[in-house]
BALOBA-1460 file (C-alpha; in Angstrom, 3 decimals):
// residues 320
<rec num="1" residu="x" x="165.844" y="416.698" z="4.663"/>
<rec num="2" residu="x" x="162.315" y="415.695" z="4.694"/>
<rec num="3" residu="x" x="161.231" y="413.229" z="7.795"/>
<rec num="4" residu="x" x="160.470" y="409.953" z="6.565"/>
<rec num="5" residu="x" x="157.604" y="407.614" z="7.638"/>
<rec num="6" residu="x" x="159.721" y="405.252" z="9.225"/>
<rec num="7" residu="x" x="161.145" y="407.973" z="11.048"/>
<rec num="8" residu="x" x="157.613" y="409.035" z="12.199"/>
<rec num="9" residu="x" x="156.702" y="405.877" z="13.487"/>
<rec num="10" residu="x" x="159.716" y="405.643" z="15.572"/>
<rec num="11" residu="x" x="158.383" y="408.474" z="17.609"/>
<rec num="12" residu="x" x="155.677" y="407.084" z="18.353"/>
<rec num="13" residu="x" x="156.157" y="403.048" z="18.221"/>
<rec num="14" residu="x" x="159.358" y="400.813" z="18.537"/>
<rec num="15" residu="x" x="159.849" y="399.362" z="15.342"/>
<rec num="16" residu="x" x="161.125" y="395.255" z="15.190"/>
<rec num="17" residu="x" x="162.785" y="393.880" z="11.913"/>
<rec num="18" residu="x" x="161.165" y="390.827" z="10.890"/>
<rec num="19" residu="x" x="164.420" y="389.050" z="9.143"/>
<rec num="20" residu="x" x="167.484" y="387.043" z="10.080"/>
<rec num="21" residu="x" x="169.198" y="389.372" z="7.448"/>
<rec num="22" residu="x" x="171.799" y="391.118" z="9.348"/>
<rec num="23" residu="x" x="173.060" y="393.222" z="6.200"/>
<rec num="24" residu="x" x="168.606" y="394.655" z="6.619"/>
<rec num="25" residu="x" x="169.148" y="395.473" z="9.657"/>
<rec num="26" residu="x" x="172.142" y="397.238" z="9.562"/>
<rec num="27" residu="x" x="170.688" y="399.277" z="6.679"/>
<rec num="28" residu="x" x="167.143" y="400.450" z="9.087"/>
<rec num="29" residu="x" x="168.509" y="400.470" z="12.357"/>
<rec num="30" residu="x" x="165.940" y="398.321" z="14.494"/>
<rec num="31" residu="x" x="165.491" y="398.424" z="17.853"/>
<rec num="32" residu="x" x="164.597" y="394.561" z="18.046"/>
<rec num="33" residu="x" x="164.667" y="391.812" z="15.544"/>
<rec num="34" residu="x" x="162.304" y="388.512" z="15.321"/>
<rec num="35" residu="x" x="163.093" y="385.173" z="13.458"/>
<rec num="36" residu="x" x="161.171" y="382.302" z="12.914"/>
<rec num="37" residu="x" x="162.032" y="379.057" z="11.516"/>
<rec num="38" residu="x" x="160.897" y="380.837" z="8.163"/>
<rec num="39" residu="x" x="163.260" y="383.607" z="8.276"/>
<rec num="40" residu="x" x="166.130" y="381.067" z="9.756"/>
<rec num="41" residu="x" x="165.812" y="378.051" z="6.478"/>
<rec num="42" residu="x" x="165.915" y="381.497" z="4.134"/>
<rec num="43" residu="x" x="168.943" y="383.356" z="5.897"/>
<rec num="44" residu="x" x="170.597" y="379.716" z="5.983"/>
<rec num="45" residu="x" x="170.279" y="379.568" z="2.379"/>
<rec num="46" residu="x" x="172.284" y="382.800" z="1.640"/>
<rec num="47" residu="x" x="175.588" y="382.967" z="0.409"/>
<rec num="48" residu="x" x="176.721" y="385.746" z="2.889"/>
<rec num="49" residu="x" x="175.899" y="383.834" z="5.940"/>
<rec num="50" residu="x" x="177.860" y="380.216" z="4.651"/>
<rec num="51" residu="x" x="180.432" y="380.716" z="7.420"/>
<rec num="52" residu="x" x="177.737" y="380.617" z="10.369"/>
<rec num="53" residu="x" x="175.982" y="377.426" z="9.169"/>
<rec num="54" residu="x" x="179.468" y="375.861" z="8.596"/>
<rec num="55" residu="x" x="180.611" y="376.350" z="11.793"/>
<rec num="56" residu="x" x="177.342" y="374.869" z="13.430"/>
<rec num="57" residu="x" x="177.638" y="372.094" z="10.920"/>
<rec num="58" residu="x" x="181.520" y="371.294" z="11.906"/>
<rec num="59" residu="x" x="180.295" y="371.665" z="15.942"/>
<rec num="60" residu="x" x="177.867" y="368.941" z="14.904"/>
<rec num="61" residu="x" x="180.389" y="366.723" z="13.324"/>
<rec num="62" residu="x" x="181.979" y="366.567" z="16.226"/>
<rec num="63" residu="x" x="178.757" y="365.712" z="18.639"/>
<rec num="64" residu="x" x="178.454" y="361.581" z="19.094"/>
<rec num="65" residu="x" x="174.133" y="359.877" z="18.981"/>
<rec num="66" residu="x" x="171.890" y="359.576" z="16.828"/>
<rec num="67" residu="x" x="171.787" y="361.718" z="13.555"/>
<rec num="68" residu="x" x="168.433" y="363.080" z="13.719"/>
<rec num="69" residu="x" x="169.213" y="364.354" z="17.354"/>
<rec num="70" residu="x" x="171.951" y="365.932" z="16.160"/>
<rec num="71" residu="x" x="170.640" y="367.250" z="13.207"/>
<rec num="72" residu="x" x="168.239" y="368.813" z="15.533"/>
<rec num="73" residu="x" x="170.572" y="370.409" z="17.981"/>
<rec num="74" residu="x" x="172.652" y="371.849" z="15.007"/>
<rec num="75" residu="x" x="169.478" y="373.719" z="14.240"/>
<rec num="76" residu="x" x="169.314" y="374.572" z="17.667"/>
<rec num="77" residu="x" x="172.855" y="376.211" z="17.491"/>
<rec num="78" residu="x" x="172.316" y="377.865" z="13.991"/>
<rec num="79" residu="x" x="169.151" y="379.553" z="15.565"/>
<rec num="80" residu="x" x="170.875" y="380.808" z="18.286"/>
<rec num="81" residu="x" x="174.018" y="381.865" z="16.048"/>
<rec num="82" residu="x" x="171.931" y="384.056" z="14.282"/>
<rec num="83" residu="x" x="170.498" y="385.434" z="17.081"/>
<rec num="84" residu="x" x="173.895" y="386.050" z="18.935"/>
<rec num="85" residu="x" x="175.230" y="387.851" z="15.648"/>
<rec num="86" residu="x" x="171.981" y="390.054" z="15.543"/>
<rec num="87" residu="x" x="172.302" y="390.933" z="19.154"/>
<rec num="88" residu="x" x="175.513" y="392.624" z="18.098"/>
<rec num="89" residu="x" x="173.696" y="394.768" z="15.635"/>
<rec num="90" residu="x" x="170.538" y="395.827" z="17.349"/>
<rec num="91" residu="x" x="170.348" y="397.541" z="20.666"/>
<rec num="92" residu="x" x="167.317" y="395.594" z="21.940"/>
<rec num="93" residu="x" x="166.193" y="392.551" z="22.033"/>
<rec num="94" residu="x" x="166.173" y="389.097" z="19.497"/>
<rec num="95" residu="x" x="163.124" y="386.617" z="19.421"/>
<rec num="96" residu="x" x="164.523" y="383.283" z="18.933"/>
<rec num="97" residu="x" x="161.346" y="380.312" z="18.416"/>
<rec num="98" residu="x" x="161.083" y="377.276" z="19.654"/>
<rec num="99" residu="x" x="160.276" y="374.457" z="17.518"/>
<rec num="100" residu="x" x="156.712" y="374.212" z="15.880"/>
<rec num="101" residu="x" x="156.352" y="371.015" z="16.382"/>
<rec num="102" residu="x" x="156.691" y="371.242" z="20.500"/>
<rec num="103" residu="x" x="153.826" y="373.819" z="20.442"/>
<rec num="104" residu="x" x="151.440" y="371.016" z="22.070"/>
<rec num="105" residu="x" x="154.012" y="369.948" z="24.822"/>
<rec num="106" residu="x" x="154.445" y="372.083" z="27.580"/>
<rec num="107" residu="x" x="157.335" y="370.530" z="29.118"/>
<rec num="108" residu="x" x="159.335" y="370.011" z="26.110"/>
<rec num="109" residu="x" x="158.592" y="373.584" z="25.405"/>
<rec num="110" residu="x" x="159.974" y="374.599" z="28.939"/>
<rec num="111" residu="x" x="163.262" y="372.456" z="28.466"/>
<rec num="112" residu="x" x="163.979" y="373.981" z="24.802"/>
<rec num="113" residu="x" x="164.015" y="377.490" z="26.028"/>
<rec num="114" residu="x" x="166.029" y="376.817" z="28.983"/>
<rec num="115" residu="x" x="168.637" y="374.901" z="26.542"/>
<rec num="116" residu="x" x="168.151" y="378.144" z="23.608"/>
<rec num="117" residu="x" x="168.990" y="380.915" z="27.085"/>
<rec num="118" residu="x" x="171.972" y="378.577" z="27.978"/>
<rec num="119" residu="x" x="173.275" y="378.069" z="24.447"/>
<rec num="120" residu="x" x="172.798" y="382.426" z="24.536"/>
<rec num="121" residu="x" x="174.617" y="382.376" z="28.337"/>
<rec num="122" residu="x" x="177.655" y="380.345" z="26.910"/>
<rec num="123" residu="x" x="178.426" y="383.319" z="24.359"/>
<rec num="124" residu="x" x="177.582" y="385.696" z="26.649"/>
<rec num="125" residu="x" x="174.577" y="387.087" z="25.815"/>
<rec num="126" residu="x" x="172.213" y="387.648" z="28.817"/>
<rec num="127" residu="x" x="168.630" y="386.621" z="29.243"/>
<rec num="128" residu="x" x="167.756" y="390.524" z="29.276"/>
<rec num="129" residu="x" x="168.647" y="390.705" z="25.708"/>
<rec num="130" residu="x" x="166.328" y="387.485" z="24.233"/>
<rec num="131" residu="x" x="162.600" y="386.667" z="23.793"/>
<rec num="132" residu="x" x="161.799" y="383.222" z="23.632"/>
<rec num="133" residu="x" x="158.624" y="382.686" z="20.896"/>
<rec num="134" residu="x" x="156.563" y="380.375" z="21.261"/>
<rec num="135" residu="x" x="153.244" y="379.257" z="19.093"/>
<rec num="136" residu="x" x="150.138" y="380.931" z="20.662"/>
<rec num="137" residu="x" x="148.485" y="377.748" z="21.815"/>
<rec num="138" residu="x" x="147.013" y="376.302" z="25.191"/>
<rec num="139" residu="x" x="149.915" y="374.692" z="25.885"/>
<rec num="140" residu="x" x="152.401" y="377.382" z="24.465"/>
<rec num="141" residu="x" x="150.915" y="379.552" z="26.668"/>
<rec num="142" residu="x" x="151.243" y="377.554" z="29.908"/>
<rec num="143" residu="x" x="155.207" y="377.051" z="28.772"/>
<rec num="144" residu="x" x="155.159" y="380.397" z="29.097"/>
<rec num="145" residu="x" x="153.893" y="381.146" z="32.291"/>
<rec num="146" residu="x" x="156.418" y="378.513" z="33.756"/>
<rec num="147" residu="x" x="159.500" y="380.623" z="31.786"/>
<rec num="148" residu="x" x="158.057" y="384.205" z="32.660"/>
<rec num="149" residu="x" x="158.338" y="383.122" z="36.344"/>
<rec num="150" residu="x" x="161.948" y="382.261" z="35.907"/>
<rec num="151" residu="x" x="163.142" y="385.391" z="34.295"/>
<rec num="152" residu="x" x="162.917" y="384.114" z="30.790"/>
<rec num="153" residu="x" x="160.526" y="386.838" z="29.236"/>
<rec num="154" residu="x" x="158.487" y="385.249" z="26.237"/>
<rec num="155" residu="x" x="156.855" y="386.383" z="22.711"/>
<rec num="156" residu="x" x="153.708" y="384.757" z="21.588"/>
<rec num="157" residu="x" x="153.263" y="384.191" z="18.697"/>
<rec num="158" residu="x" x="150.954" y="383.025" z="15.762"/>
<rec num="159" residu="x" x="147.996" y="385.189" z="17.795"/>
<rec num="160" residu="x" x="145.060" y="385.690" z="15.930"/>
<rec num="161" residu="x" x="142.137" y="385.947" z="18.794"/>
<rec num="162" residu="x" x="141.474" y="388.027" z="21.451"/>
<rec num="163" residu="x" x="140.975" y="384.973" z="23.953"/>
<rec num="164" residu="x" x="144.532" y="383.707" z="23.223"/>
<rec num="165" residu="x" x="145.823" y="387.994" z="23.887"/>
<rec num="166" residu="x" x="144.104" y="387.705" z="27.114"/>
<rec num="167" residu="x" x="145.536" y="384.118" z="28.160"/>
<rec num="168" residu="x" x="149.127" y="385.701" z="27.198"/>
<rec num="169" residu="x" x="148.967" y="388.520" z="29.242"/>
<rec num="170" residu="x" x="147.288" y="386.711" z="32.342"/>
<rec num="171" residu="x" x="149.928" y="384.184" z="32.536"/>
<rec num="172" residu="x" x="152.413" y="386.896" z="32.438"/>
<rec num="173" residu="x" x="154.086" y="386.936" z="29.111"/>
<rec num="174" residu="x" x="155.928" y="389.599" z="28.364"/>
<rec num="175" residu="x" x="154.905" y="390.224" z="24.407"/>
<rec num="176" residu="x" x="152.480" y="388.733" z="22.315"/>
<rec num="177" residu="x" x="152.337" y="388.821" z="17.992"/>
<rec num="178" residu="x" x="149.418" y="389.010" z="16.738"/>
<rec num="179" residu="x" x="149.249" y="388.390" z="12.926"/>
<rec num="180" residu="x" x="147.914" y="391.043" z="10.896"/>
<rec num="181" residu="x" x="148.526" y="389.446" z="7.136"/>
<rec num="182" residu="x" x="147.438" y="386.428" z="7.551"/>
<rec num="183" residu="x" x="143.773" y="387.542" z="9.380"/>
<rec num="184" residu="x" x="143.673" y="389.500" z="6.092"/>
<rec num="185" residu="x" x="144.236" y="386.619" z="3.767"/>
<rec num="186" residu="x" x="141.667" y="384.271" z="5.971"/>
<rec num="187" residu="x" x="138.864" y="386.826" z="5.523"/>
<rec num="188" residu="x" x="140.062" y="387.766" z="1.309"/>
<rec num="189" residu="x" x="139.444" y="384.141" z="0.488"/>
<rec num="190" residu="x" x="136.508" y="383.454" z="2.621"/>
<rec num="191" residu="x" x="134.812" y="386.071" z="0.178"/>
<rec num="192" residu="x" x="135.094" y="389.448" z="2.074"/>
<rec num="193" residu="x" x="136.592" y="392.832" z="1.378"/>
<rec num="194" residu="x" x="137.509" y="394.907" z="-0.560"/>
<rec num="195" residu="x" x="139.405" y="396.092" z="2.891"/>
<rec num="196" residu="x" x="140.810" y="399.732" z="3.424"/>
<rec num="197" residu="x" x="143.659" y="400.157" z="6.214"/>
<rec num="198" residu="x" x="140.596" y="401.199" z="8.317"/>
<rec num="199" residu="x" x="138.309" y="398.225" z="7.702"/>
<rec num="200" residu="x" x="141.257" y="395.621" z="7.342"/>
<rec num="201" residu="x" x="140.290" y="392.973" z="9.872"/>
<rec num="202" residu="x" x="143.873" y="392.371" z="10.840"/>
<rec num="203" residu="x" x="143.702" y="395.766" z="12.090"/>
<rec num="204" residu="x" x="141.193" y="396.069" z="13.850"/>
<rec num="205" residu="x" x="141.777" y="392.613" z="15.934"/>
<rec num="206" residu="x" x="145.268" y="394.653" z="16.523"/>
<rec num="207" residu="x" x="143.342" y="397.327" z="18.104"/>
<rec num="208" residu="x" x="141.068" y="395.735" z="19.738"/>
<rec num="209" residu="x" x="143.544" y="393.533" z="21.471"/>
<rec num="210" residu="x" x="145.466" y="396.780" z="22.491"/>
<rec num="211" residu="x" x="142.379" y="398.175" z="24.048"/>
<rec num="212" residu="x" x="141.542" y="395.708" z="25.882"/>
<rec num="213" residu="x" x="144.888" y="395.731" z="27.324"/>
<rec num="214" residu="x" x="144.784" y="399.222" z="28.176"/>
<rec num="215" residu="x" x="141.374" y="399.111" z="29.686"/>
<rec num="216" residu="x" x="142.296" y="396.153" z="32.217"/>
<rec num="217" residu="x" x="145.924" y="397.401" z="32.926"/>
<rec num="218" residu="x" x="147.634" y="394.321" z="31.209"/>
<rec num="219" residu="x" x="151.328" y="395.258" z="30.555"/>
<rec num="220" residu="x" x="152.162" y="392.603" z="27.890"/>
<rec num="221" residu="x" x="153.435" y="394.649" z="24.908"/>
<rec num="222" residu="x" x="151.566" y="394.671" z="22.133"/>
<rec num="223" residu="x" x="153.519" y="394.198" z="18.953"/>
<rec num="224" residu="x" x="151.752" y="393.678" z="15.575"/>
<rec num="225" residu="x" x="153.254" y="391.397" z="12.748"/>
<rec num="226" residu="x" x="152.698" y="389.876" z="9.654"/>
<rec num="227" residu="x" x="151.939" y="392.727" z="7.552"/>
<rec num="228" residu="x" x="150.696" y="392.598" z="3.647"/>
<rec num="229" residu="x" x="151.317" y="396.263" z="3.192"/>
<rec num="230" residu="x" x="151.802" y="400.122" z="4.933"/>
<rec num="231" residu="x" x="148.793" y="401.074" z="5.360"/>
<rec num="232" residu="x" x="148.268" y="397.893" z="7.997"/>
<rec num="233" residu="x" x="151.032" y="399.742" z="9.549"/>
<rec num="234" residu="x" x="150.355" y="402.802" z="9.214"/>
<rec num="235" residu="x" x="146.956" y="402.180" z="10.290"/>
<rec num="236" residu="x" x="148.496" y="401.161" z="13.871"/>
<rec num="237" residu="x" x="150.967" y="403.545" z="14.673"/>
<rec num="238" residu="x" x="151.349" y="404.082" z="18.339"/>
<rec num="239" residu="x" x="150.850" y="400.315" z="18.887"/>
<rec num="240" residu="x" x="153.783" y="399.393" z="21.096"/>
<rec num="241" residu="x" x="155.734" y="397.712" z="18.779"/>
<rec num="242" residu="x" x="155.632" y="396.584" z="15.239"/>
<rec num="243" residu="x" x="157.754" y="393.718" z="13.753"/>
<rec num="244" residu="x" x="158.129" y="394.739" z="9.918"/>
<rec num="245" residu="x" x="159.699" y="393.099" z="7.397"/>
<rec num="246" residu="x" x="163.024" y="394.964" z="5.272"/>
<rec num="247" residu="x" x="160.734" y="395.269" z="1.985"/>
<rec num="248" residu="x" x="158.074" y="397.359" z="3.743"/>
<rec num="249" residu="x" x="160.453" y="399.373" z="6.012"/>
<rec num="250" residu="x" x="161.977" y="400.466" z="2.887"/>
<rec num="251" residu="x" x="159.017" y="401.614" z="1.500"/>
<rec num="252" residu="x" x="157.961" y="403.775" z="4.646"/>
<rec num="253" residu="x" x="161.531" y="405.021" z="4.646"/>
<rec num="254" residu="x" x="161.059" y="406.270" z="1.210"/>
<rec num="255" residu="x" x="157.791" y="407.984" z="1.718"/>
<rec num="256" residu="x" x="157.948" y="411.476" z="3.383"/>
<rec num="257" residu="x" x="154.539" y="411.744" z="3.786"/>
<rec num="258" residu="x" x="152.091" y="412.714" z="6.944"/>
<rec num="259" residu="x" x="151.801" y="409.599" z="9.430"/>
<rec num="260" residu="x" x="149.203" y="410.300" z="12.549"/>
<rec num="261" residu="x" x="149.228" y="408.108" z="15.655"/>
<rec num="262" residu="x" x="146.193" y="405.792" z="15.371"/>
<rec num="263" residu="x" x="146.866" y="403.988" z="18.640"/>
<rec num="264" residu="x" x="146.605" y="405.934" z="21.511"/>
<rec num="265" residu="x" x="146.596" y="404.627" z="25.335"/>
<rec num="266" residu="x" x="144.232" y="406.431" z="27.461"/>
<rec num="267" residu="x" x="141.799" y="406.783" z="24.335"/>
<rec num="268" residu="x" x="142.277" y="403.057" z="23.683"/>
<rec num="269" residu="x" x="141.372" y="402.022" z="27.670"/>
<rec num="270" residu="x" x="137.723" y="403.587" z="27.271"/>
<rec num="271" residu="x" x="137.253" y="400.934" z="23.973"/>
<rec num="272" residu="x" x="138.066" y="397.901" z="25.419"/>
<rec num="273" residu="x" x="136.190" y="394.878" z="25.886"/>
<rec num="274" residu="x" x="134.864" y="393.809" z="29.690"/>
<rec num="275" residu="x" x="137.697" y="390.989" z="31.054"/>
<rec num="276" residu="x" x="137.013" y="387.384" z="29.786"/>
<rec num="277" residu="x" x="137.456" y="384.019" z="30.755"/>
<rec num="278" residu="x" x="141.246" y="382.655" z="30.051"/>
<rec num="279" residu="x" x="140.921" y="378.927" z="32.335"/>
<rec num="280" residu="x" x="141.760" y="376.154" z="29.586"/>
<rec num="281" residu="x" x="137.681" y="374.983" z="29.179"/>
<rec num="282" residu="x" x="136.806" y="378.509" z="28.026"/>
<rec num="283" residu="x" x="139.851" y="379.392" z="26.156"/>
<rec num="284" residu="x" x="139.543" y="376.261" z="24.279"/>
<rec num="285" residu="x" x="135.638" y="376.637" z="23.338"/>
<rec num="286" residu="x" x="136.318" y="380.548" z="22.474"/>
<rec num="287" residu="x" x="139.252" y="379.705" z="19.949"/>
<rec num="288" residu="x" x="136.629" y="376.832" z="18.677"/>
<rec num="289" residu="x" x="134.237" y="379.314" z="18.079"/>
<rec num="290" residu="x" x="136.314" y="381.508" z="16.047"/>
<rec num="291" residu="x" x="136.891" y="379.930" z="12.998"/>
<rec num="292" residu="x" x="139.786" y="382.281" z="11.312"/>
<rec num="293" residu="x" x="141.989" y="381.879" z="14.640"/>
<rec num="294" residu="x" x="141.451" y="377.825" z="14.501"/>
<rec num="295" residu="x" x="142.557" y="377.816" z="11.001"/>
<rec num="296" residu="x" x="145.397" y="380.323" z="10.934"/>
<rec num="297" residu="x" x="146.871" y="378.718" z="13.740"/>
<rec num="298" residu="x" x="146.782" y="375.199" z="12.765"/>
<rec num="299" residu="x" x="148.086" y="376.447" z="9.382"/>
<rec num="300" residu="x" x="151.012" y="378.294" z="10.638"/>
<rec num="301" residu="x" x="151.855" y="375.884" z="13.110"/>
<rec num="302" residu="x" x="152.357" y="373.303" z="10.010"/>
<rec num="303" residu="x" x="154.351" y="375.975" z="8.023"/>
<rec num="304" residu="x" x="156.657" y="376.540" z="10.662"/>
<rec num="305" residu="x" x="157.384" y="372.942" z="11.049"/>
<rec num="306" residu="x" x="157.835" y="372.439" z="7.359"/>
<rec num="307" residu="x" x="160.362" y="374.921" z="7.235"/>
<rec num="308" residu="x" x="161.704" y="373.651" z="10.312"/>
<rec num="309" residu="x" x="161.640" y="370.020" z="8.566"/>
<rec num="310" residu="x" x="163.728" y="371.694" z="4.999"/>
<rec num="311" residu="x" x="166.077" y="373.326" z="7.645"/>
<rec num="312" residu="x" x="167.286" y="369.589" z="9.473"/>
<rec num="313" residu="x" x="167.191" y="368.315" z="5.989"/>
<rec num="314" residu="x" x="169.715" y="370.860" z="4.704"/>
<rec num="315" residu="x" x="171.786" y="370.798" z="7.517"/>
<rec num="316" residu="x" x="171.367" y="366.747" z="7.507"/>
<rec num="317" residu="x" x="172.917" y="367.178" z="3.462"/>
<rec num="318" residu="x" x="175.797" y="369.213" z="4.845"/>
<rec num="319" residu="x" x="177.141" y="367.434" z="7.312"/>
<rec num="320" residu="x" x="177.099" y="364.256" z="5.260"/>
């Protein structure tokens, strides 16, 4: 039988599902799996998983205060459900986000993760076996630094400048996801392209971030997201991880052709940028000065919370 793609890659990178559809994992065999609020409203929504959002609904029922508040933690819990279920599938680890619309408080940010390990403790899934995602911002960042140096390892995410890789990794988090797809689209409707895999700008912020982690000995994994089609992927093979979504691992399990590593270490280290500044005045004026990251961030920060905001108002319906 012919090796497939996806099978390729493996060798050479460890490959996330981007879903909170357990019955698309199952079927490619992920190491890790990421969610987002996204992926969370959309799993909510399908028939298959009714008996997981009823039985956070019913725990809410039985919770006294306000309804928004609860509303709010029954999210909470149907986050983490998900999660817990998906740690049962995959052998490594879930990403599990806090809310979008805590990614300018630091200390709220803090105090959600702690409750989203403990809800994760109480069904007896360990710390080891979670990421805690948070938005990519100044303050995101900070939140993690505070969680990193209590155990709870962190994913950063919505990254779309090198500035906000290099904060990341020098307040210790332990993975960062930058967005591929949605550089792409920035720089499509600003009027440029046509892109090849090789040209894509997604890409090659991707690798550039990787180099310059390589170069300065920064051990925050690397794991590209957000991806439009295979040849982003394909295009970074041998990055340390990439989070792909079921529709595009089925089409690199399908292909049998030749896949090369693009990405490799010690080559990378000799390409990388000198070390920048990461203290809060020059992170801020760097992401100010770069236009696409400014914009995709803001943008994805308010599509997160809008799905966040359709998930409380569904689970608001259902409880009554």
């Amino acid at each position: 039988m012919a090796t497939s793609k996806l099978d390729r890659l493996r060798d050479m990178t460890v490959v996330v599902a981007d879903t909170g559809d357990m019955e698309a994992i199952r079927a490619f065999r992920p190491t890790d799996c990421t969610t987002n609020p996204t992926l969370i409203l959309k799993a909510a929504q399908m028939p298959a998983y009714d008996a997981i959002v009823e039985d956070a609904v019913r725990w809410g029922r039985g919770r006294g205060g306000a309804k928004d508040a609860v509303v709010a933690a029954v999210c909470d819990r149907l986050a983490v459900s998900f999660g817990a279920e998906l740690t049962k599938i995959v052998p490594g680890r879930v990403s599990t986000e806090v809310d979008a619309d805590l990614s300018f408080d630091t200390a709220a940010s803090v105090a959600k993760a702690r409750a989203i390990v403990a809800d994760y403790a109480e069904r007896g899934v360990g710390r080891e076996r979670i990421l805690i995602k948070l938005a990519s911002t100044w303050e995101g960042i900070r939140a993690a630094e505070i969680l990193q140096r209590e155990g709870i390892d962190c994913n950063l995410t919505l990254l779309f400048s090198l500035v906000q890789a290099a904060a990341a990794a020098e307040a210790g988090a332990f993975l960062i996801s930058p967005f591929v797809g949605r550089i792409l689209d920035w720089n499509v409707k600003a009027g440029g392209g046509p892109y090849t895999a090789e040209t894509d700008p997604g890409v090659l912020s991707v690798r550039r971030i990787f180099a310059y982690y390589k170069r300065h000995g920064l051990g925050t994994v690397v794991m590209g997201a957000s991806f439009r089609n295979t040849g982003e992927i394909e295009a970074l093979a041998g990055c340390d991880r990439l989070t792909i979504a079921p529709a595009l691992l089925e089409q690199l399990a399908a292909d049998t052709g030749d896949l090369p590593r693009r990405l490799d270490p010690a080559a990378a280290a000799k390409d990388g940028a000198d070390r920048i500044a990461t203290d809060e005045a020059s992170f801020r004026f760097a992401l100010n000065e770069d236009a696409m990251a400014t914009e995709k961030l803001a943008e994805g920060i308010r599509l997160f919370a809008k799905d966040l905001r359709a998930l409380r108002e569904m689970v608001a319906q259902r409880m009554g």
